[in-house]
N, C-alpha and C positions, 0 to 999 in steps of 0.2 A: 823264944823259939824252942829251946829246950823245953820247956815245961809241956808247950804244946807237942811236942814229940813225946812226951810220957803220958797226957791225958790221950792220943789216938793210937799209942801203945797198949793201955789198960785197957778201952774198949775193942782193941781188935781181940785181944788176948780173951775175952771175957765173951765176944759170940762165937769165937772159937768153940769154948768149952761148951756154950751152949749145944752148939748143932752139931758135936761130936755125941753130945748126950740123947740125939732123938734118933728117933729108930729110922733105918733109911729108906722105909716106903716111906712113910711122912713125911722125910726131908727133900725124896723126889717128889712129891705132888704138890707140896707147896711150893716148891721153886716151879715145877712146871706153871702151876698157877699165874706164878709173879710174875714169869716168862709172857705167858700169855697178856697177862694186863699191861705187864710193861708194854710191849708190841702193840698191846690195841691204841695203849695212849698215845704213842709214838706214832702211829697209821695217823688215828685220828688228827691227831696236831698237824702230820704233813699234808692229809688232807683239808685241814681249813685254809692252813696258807697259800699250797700254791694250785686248790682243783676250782680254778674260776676258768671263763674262757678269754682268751687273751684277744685284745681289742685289735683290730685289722691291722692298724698302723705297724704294731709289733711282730707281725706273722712275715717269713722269709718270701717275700713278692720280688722276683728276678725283674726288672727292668728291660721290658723289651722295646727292640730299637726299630722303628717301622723308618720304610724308604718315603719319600712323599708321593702323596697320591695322587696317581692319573690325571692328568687333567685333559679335558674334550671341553675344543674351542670350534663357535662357530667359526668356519673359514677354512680350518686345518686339514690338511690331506689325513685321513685315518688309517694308522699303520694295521692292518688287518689282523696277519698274523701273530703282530706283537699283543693287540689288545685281547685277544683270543687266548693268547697264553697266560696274560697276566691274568683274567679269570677264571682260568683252569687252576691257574696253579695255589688264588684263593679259595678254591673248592664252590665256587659259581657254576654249576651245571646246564648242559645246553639243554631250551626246553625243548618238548616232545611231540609240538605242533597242538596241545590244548591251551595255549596261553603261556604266558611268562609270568612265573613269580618270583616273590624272596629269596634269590638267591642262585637266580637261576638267568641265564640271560637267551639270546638270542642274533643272529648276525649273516645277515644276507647281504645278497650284492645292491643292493640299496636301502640297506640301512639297520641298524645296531637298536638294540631293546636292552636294557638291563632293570632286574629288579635288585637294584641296589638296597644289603642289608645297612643295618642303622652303624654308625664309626661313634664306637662307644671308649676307644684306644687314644681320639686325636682329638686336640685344643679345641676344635671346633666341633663339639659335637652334631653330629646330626642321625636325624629320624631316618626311617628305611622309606623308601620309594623308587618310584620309575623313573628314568633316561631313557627317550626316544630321539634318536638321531636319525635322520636322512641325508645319504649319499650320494655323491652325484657318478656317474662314469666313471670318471677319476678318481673315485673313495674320498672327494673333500666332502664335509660334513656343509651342508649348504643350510641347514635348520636343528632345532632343539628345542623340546618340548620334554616338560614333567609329568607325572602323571595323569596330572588334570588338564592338560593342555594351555599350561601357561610356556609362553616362549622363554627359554633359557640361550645366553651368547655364553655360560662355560656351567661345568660341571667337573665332578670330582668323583670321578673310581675310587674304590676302597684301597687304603696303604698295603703296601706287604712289607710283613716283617721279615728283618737280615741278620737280626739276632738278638741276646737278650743278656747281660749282665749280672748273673747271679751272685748271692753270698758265699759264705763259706760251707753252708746248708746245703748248697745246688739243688734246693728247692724252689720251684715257681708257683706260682700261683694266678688263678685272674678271678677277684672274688665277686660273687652275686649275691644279693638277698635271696629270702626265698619264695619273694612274689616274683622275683625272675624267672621261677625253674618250674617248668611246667607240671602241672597235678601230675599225668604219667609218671613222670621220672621220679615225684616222689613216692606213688602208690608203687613203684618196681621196688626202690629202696625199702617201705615199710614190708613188702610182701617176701623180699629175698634175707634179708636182715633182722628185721623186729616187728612182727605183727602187732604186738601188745606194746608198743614203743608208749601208746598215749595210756595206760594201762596201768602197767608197774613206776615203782619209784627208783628206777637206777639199775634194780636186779628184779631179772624174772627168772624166779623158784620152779615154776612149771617148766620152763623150756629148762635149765640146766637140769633137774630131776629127768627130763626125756633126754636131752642129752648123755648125761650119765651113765642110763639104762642102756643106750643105743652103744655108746662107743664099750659096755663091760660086756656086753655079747657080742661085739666084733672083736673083743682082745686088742683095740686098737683105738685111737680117736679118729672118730670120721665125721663125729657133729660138734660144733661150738654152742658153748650155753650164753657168753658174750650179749648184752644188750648193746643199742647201738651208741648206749650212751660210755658204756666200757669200752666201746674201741675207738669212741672217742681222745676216751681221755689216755686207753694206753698210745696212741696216737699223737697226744699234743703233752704228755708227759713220764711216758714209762718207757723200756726198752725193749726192743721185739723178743727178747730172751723169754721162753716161757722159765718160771718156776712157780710154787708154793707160792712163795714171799710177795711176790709178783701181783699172782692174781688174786691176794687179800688187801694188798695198797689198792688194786685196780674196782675192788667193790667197795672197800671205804668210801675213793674219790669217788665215784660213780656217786655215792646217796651223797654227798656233800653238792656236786656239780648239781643233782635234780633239785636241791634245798634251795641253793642261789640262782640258776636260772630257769629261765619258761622251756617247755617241749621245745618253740618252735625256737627259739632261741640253740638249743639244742642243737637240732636239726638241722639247722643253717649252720653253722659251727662243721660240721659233720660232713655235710655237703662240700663246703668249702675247704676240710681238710684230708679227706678221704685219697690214699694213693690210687692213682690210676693206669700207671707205666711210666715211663723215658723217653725223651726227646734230647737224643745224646747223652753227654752225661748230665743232663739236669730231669730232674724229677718232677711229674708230671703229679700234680695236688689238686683236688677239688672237682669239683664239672662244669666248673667256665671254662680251666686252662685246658680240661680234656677236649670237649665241645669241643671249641676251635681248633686241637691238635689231630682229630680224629677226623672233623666233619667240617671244618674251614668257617661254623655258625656260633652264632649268640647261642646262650644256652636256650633261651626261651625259642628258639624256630627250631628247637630240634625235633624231631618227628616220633610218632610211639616207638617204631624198630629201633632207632639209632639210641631211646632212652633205654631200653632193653638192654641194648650191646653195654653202655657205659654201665649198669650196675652189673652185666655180665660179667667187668673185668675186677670187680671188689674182689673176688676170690682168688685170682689170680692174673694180676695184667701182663704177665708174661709169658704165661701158658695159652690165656686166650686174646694175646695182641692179634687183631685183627690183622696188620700188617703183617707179622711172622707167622702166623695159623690162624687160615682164614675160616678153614673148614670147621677148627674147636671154639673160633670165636660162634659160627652160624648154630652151632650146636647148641653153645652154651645161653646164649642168646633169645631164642625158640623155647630152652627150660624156662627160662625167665617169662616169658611170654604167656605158655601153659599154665604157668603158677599164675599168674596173673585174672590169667581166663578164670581156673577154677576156684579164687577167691572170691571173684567177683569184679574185679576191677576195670575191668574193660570186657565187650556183648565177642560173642562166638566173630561177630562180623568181621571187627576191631583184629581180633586173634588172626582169623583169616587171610586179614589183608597182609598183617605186621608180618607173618610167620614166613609166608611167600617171598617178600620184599628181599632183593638181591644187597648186599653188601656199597651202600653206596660213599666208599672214604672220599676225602681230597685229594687233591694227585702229591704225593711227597716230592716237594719242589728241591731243585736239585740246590743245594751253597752256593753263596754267592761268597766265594773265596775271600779275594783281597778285598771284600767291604770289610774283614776285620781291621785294616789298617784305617778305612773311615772311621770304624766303631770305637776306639782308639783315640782317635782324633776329637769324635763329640763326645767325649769323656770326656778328654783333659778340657774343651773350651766349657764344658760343664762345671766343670770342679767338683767334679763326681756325680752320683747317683744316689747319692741316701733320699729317700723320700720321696721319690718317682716311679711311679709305674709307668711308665709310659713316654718315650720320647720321639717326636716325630721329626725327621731328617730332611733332607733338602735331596737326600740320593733320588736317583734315575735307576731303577733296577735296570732298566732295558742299555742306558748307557754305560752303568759299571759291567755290566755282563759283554758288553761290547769292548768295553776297554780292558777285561780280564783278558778277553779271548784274543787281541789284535797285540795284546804285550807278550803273551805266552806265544802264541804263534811266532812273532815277530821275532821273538829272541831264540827261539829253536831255528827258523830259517838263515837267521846271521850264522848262525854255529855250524849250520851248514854247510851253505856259500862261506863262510871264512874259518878255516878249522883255528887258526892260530885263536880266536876268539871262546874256546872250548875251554872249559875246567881243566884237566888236563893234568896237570903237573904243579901246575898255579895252589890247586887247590880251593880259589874263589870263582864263583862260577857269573855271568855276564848279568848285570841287575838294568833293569828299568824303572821309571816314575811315570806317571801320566796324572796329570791334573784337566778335569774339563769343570769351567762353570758357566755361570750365566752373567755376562758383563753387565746387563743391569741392574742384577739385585745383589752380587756377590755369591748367590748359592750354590755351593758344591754341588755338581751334580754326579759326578765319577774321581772315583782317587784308587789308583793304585801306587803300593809304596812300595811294591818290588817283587822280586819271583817268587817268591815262596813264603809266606808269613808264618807256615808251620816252622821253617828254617831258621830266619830271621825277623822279629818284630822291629826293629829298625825301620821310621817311615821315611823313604826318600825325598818323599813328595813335601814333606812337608820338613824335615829337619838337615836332610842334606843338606850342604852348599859349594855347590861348585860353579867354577868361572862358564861362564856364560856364552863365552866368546863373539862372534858375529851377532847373537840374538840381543845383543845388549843395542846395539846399533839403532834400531827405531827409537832409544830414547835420548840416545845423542841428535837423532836429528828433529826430535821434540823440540829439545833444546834451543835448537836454532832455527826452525819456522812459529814458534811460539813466540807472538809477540811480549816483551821482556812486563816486570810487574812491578819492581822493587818500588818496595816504600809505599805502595798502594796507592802510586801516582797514575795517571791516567796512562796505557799502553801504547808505546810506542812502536814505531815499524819493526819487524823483526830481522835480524843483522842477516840473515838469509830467505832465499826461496828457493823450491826445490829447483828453478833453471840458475842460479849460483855457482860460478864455475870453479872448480876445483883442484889443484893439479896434481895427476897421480904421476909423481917421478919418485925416485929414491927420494927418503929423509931421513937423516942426523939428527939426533940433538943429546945433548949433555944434559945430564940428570945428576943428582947429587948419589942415585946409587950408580952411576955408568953410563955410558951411551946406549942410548935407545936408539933401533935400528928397524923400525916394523917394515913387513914385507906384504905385498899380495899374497894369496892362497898358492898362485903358480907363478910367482917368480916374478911377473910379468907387468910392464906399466904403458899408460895408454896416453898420458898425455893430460890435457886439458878435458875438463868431463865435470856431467853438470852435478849436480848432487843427486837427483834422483836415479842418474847411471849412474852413481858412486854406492846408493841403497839398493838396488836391484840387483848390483852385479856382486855386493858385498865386497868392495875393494876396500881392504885398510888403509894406504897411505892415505888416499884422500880423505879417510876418516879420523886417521890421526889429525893430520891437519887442521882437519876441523874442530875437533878436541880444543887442539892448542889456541887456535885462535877465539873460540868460545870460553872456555877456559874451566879447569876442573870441576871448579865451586859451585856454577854455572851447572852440568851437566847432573852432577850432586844433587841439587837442588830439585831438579826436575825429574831425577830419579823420586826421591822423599814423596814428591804430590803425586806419583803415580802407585804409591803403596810400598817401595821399597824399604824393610828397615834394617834390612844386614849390614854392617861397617862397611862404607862406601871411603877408600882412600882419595884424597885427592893428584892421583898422578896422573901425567898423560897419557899412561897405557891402558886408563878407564874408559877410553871412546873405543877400545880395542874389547873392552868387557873382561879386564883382568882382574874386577872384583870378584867375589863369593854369593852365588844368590841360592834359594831355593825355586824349585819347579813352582813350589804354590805365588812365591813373590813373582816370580815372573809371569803366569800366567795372570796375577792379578794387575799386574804395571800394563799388559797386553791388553787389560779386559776396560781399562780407559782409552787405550784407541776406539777400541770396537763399543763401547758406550757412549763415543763422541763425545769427551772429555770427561764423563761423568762417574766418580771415583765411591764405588761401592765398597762394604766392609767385606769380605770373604766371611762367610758361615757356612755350618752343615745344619743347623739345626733350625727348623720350622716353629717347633711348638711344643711343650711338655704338661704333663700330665701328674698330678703328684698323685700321693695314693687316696687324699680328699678330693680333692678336684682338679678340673682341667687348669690351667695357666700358660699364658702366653709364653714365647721364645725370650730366655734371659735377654736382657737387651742388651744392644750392640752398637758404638756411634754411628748416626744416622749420614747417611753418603753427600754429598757436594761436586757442585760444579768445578772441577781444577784446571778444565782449560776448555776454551771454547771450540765449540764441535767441527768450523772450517777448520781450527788448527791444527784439529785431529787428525780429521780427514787428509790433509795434505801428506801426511804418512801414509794413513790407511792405502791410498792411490797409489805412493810407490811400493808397497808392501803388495797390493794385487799384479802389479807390473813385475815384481821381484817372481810371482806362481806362475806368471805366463810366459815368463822371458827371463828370467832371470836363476837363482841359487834354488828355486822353490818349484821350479816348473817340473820336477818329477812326479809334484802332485797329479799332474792330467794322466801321466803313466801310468799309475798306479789306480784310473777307472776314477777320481772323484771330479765332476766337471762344475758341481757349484762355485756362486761365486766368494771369494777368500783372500784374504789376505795375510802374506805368511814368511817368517824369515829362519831361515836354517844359523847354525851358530857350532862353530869348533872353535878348539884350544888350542894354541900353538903345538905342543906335545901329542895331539888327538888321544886324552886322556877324558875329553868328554864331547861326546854326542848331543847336538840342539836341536827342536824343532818346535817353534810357539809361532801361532797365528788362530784365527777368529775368520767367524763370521757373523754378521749384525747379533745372533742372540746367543750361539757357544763360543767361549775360549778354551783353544786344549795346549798344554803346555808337555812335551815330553822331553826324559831327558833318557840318553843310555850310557852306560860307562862300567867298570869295576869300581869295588868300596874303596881298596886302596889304591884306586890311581895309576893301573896299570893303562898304557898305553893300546888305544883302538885300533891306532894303524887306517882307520876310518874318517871322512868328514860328518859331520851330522846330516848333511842329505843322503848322505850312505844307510845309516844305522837309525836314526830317529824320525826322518821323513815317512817310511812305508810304516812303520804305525802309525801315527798321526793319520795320513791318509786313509790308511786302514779305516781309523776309528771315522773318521768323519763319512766316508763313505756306510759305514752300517748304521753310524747314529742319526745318520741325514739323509739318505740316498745317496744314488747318485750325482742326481741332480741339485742336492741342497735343500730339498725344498720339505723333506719327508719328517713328519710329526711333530711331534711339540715344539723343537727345539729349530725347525726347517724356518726357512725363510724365501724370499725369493731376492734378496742380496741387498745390495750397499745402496743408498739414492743420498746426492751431492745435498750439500745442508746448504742456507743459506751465510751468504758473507765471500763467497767463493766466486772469482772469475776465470773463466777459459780465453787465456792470450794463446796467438802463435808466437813462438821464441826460435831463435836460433841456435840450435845447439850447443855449436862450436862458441858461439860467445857470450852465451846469455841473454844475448838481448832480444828487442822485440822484431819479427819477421816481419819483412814487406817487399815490397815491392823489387825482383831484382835480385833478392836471396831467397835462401831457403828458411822454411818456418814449419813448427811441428805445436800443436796446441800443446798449453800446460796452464796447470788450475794455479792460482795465486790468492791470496788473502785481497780481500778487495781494496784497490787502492796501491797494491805493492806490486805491480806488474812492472816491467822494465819500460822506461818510457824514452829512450830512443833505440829507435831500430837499428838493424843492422848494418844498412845503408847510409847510417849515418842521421837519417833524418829523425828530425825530434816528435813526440804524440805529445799534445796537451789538447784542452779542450777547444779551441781552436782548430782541432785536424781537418782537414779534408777526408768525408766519408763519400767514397765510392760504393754503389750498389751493385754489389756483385753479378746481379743480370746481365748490367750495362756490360760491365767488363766480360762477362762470358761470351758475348755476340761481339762483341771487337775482332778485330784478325790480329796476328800477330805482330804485321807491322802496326795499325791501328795501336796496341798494347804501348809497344814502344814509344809511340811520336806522344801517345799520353803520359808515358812516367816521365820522359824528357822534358815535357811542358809544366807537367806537377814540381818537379824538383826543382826547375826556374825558378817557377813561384814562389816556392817554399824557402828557396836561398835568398829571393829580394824581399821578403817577409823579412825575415833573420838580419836582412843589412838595415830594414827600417828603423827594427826596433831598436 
C-alpha cells in the first residue's frame, strides 16, 4: 500500500513538472482538444447504448378503463334520448341527410342507423359496420339488420371510456403502426417537420445552415434546425432543457438511431411518441391517443382537416388546443394545409375543401364522478394493471350517472328536510352507498362508494360493514321455506310456509350475554299472524321467534349459499340482522332471489386487453344453482307484497310503478339506513348512514328508500319496463301452487270460513281446512259454476250434506 502511494506520488509529481514547463497556449489547446475527444467518446458510447427505440411493451401506455358496451336487443324499448347521448358523447355525429357513415349515426321516430367504428380497445374485437334498427310507436326495436341486410337479435354500441390508470410518467399512449395512419397525416408531418426526412442521415445541414441564418438576422430563434429524427430522440431520451451539451448528445444519437433503425421505423416511433396536449393531468402522446382525444376516431377515419389540426398542435398543443383556442387552432391548421397545397401534397380542390371545413371536435363528455370508486374496485379484483392496455367493465354509464345523480340529490334533500342530519358541528358529513347489478351474471352495473371520492376514497359499497337490520330478514325466511339439504339426502318438506302462523307478543329469553328483549318498530304486537304478514310488515318478534325456532346455524348457512362472507355470529339477534354486512354482500345475497335461486360471482370486469393482444375476463368461479327457483320465489312474493302494502310501499310515492320486490332494513339505534330489492334483471342495494356511527334518528324507508326509488325509476322508467336493464316483471316458476288459507290459522279455506290464496311449494299446502275438514286426494271437487247458481239457502243444505258425508267417511275408515 505504501509503495504504491510513492509510485503515484512520483508520477503525479513528474507531470506536474511537465506541464508547468509548456507554454500555456499549448497547454490550453491541447486540453481543449482532449476535452473535446473526451466528450465525443463519451456522446459516442452513450449514444450506442441507449439511442435504440424502445419496443411498445416498455413505453408509459395509461390503462384505460371503458364502461361496457351498449347493447341493442331485438324486443327492447329503445331509450332515445339516452342512446343519442351516448353517441354524442363518443363523437358519432348526426348525419346530414346524404347517407350515414363511419362514424356518424342517424335516429328517427322509427328507427336508428348507426355507422359503427371498428372497437380496437375490447376483447372482442370487431370490424366497423352498420346497425339498422326499426322502431315501432312505442320505440321497441321490432327488427335488426347489418349492413348487408343480414337479421341481427343484438348488437353492440361502442364502449365509453370512464377512465384510465397511468404510471408515474402520466403518460398515455394508444399505439398504431404506420399503415394505420393515413398518407395525409403523414405528408402534414413530413411537410411541417422534415421535408428531406427520407434524405439526410439523422442531421440535415441545409436546413440548420437556413436556420441559423434566419434566427442571426432576427437576433432571436424563430426556426428549428431539429430533424424529426432529433426530436425523436430528444423526446424518448434527453431533457427539454435546451443547452450546447444537449444538442451535441441530441446529433450523436440521431446518426446512431438512423445506423440501427429503418426511416419508417423511425417514423412510427415518432408518430407514436410525439406530445400532443392533456387530458387532465395525463399527457396526451402520439396520434392514436390524440385522434380519439380530439375527434372520438381510429386514427385511420381521420379526415385531411382533422390530420392538419393534429400536426398543427407539434408546435404548440397548448397555444393551439382546439378546445382553449379555437380561433389559433383554425389558423394554424389552414398554414398546415397551404404548406401542403404548395408542396404538392394534396390538388388546389383538396386545399379548398380542408381549408373551409368547420372545427368538427367530440363533445367533452362531462366525469362520471364516483365511477372512481368502481375504478378502484377493478383494480384491486385485477391485481393491477401492469401489462394492459385496455380493460373492459361491466359499468352501465347511463346507470352510474343515474345512481351519482339520485345519491347526491338524495343526500342534499335529507339535509334539508332534516337539519339535524347536516355536517354541522359533527364535522362528518352524511355518506351513502349504492350497489346495482345484474342477478344473472353478477355484473356490476353502477357502484357508488360515497359522497365525494375527491374527499374520501373509502369505498362503502364494497368495504363498509354495517348491520343490516330488517333487510337481513328475506334470508331468515329463505331459511325456512327452503326445503332443508343436509348431507345431500333427498329434500325434505320445509319446517315452514309463508301461511305458518307465528305469534307476535312480547319475548324473553336468556342469552349468555343477558336477556334478550326484541321489540316491533312501534312498540306494537298483533297477535297470531302468518309469516308472510310477519315479512311484509317487518315485525321482529315474530322474526325472532323464528330465528329461534330455525335455529342460528341454520340461518348461517343459508346466508353462506347466498354469497354472504362477512363473520356471521351465531346468536339469536341474527334473524334481527345484527350481523356486519356490506352493501355489495347484500345486494349479491338479494341477487339469488331475483335470479331464482341462481348464485352468480359479482364482477366489474368484462374483458381485458394486454398491450399484445386482446384476452378474455380473468376468470371467476363459475355461478350454480343454490336453491331452487319455487323457493325463491316464495320470498320474492312476499317481498312484492312488502312494495304494495307493506315497509316498502313508499316506492309507488315516489313515481316508480314497476313490478319489485323490496325490503327496507334499520338498526335498532337508527345508526343505519336499508333499502335492497330487484327486479327480474336489476339488484340495487343502498345503504345511508355516517362513517362513525352517528345516529339517523331516521328508519331506512325514511332515508334509503327515495334513492332506491329514485334510481329505478331513471334506470327503468316508470313503468319498469325501459332499456336494457327493463323488464316486464316477475312470472311464477314452476313447482309452486295457489291454495286459499285462512289467515287467522294457517290453514286451508273452505267452505264456511274465510280464505285468501297463497303460493306453497307444491305438495306442502295445509291439508285440513279450517272447518275442520280434511283434503286428500279423495276430496270432493265442486265446480264452481254449479256453486255460483245455487242460492244461498241451496249453498247451505249443500255444505250441510257434504260435511255429513265427509264425517261418515271418517267413522268408516
Amino acid at each position: 500500500m505504501a509503495l504504491g502511494a510513492q509510485v503515484a506520488w512520483r508520477w503525479g509529481s513528474a507531470l506536474r513538472d511537465r506541464l508547468s514547463a509548456m507554454p500555456r497556449r499549448t497547454l490550453l489547446l491541447r486540453g481543449s482538444v482532449g476535452l473535446a475527444l473526451a466528450a465525443a467518446v463519451l456522446l459516442a458510447g452513450e449514444a450506442l447504448v441507449r439511442a435504440r427505440i424502445p419496443e411498445e411493451s416498455g413505453r408509459a401506455v395509461a390503462t384505460r378503463i371503458y364502461a361496457r358496451p351498449p347493447l341493442l336487443v331485438r324486443g327492447m324499448v329503445l331509450g332515445r334520448e339516452d342512446t343519442e347521448d351516448h353517441l354524442r358523447r363518443l363523437g358519432y355525429r348526426p348525419a346530414r341527410g346524404d347517407g350515414v357513415g363511419i362514424g356518424e349515426f342517424y335516429l328517427g321516430s322509427r328507427g336508428l342507423v348507426v355507422g359503427r367504428r371498428p372497437f380496437r380497445h375490447a376483447a372482442d374485437q370487431r370490424d366497423p359496420g352498420f346497425i339498422v334498427a326499426r322502431l315501432d310507436h312505442a320505440g321497441r326495436i321490432t327488427r335488426m339488420e347489418d349492413g348487408e341486410g343480414r337479421s341481427l337479435s343484438r348488437a353492440s354500441l361502442e364502449p365509453e371510456l370512464i377512465g384510465r390508470i397511468s404510471g408515474e410518467s402520466r403518460e398515455d399512449r394508444l399505439p398504431v403502426t404506420l399503415e394505420e395512419v393515413p398518407e395525409q397525416l403523414v405528408q402534414a408531418v413530413l411537410t411541417m417537420e422534415d421535408r428531406r426526412f427520407y434524405e439526410h442521415a439523422g442531421l440535415d445541414f441545409r436546413r440548420i445552415g437556413a436556420a441559423f441564418l434566419a434566427n442571426f438576422e432576427a437576433g432571436r430563434v424563430v426556426q428549428g434546425g431539429s430533424t424529426l429524427t432529433q426530436q425523436l430522440v430528444k423526446n424518448l431520451y434527453l431533457s427539454p432543457r435546451r443547452s450546447v451539451f444537449r444538442k451535441l448528445r441530441e446529433a450523436v444519437m440521431a446518426v446512431v438511431l438512423e445506423l440501427r433503425h429503418t426511416k419508417e421505423e423511425i417514423l412510427q416511433a415518432y408518430l407514436n411518441e410525439i406530445y400532443l396536449g392533456q387530458d387532465g393531468a395525463v399527457g396526451i402522446h402520439g396520434v392514436g391517443r390524440a385522434a380519439d382525444h380530439f375527434f372520438g376516431k381510429e386514427v385511420g377515419a381521420l379526415s385531411l382537416e382533422e390530420s392538419a389540426l393534429l400536426v398543427a398542435l407539434i408546435r404548440g398543443p397548448s397555444l393551439y388546443s382546439p378546445f382553449r383556442n379555437p380561433e389559433a387552432a383554425l389558423e394554424r391548421r389552414d398554414l398546415v394545409l397551404r404548406l401542403m397545397r404548395e408542396g404538392g401534397a394534396i390538388t388546389e380542390a383538396e386545399y379548398a375543401e380542408a381549408s373551409t371545413a368547420p372545427l368538427r371536435l367530440r363533445k367533452r363528455a362531462e366525469p362520471i364522478r364516483s365511477a372512481r370508486y368502481f375504478t378502484d374496485f377493478v383494480r384491486r379484483e385485477l391485481g393491477g394493471v401492469e401489462g394492459l392496455r385496455a380493460v373492459v367493465t361491466t359499468l352501465d354509464p347511463r346507470l352510474q350517472r343515474a345512481a351519482e345523480a339520485v345519491v347526491r340529490g338524495g343526500l342534499a334533500r335529507l339535509e334539508r328536510s332534516y337539519p339535524w342530519l347536516r355536517e354541522g358541528e359533527a364535522g362528518e358529513p352524511l355518506q351513502a352507498a349504492l350497489v346495482a347489478l345484474d342477478p344473472r351474471t353478477g355484473e356490476i352495473l353502477a357502484m357508488v362508494g360515497g359522497r365525494d371520492y375527491g374527499a374520501s376514497q373509502f369505498n362503502r359499497a364494497t368495504d363498509a360493514r354495517r348491520q343490516p337490520g330488517s333487510s337481513f330478514k328475506p334470508i331468515v325466511a329463505l331459511s325456512a321455506l327452503a326445503r332443508p339439504r343436509e348431507g345431500g339426502d333427498v329434500p325434505r318438506s320445509p319446517p315452514f310456509t309463508l301461511a305458518s302462523v307465528l305469534q307476535d307478543v312480547p319475548l324473553r329469553v336468556e342469552t349468555p350475554a343477558g336477556l334478550w328483549e326484541p321489540a316491533n318498530y312501534d312498540r306494537e304486537y298483533s297477535g297470531a299472524v302468518t309469516l308472510r304478514e310477519a315479512l311484509e310488515r317487518s315485525l321482529n318478534v315474530p322474526f325472532a321467534r323464528l330465528g329461534l325456532e330455525l335455529g342460528p346455524e341454520r340461518i348461517v348457512g343459508t346466508a353462506r349459499e347466498m354469497g354472504i362472507e362477512s363473520p356471521l355470529g351465531p346468536y339469536p339477534s341474527l334473524a334481527l340482522g345484527a350481523a356486519e354486512v356490506s352493501p355489495l354482500e347484500m345486494a349479491r345475497a338479494f341477487a339469488v332471489l331475483a335470479a331464482e335461486g341462481y348464485r352468480a360471482q359479482p364482477t366489474g370486469i368484462l374483458g381485458v386487453v394486454s398491450a399484445a393482444e386482446g384476452g378474455p375476463a380473468p376468470s371467476r368461479p363459475d355461478g350454480y344453482q343454490a336453491f331452487e327457483p319455487a323457493e325463491t320465489f316464495l320470498v320474492t312474493s312476499a317481498l312484492r307484497g312488502a312494495v304494495e302494502s307493506g315497509t316498502g310501499r313508499g316506492i309507488r310515492d315516489h313515481g316508480f310503478d314497476g313490478d319489485v320486490a323490496a325490503k327496507s332494513g334499520t338498526t335498532n339505534d337508527y345508526r343505519d339506513g336499508w333499502f335492497v330489492g330487484y327486479t327480474p334483471s336489476l339488484v340495487v342495494a343502498v345503504w345511508v348512514g355516517f362513517d362513525h356511527g352517528r345516529p339517523l334518528d331516521l328508519p331506512g324507508a325514511g332515508v334509503a328508500l327515495p334513492i332506491f326509488a329514485g334510481f329505478l325509476r331513471e334506470a327503468l322508467g316508470s313503468d319498469g319496463r325501459v332499456g336494457s336493464w327493463g323488464s316486464e316483471g316477475f312470472e311464477v316458476p314452476a313447482g309452486l301452487e295457489r291454495v286459499e288459507v285462512d289467515p287467522a290459522t294457517g290453514l286451508r279455506g273452505g267452505w264456511g270460513c274465510r280464505g285468501e290464496p297463497e303460493l306453497f311449494l307444491r305438495g306442502t299446502a295445509p291439508r285440513v281446512s279450517c272447518n275442520g275438514i280434511r283434503v286428500d286426494d279423495r276430496s270432493f271437487r265442486v265446480d264452481e259454476r254449479f256453486l255460483g247458481a245455487l242460492s244461498l239457502r241451496d249453498g247451505e243444505e249443500l255444505l250441510r250434506a257434504l260435511r255429513r258425508l265427509l264425517s261418515a267417511q271418517g267413522r268408516g275408515r
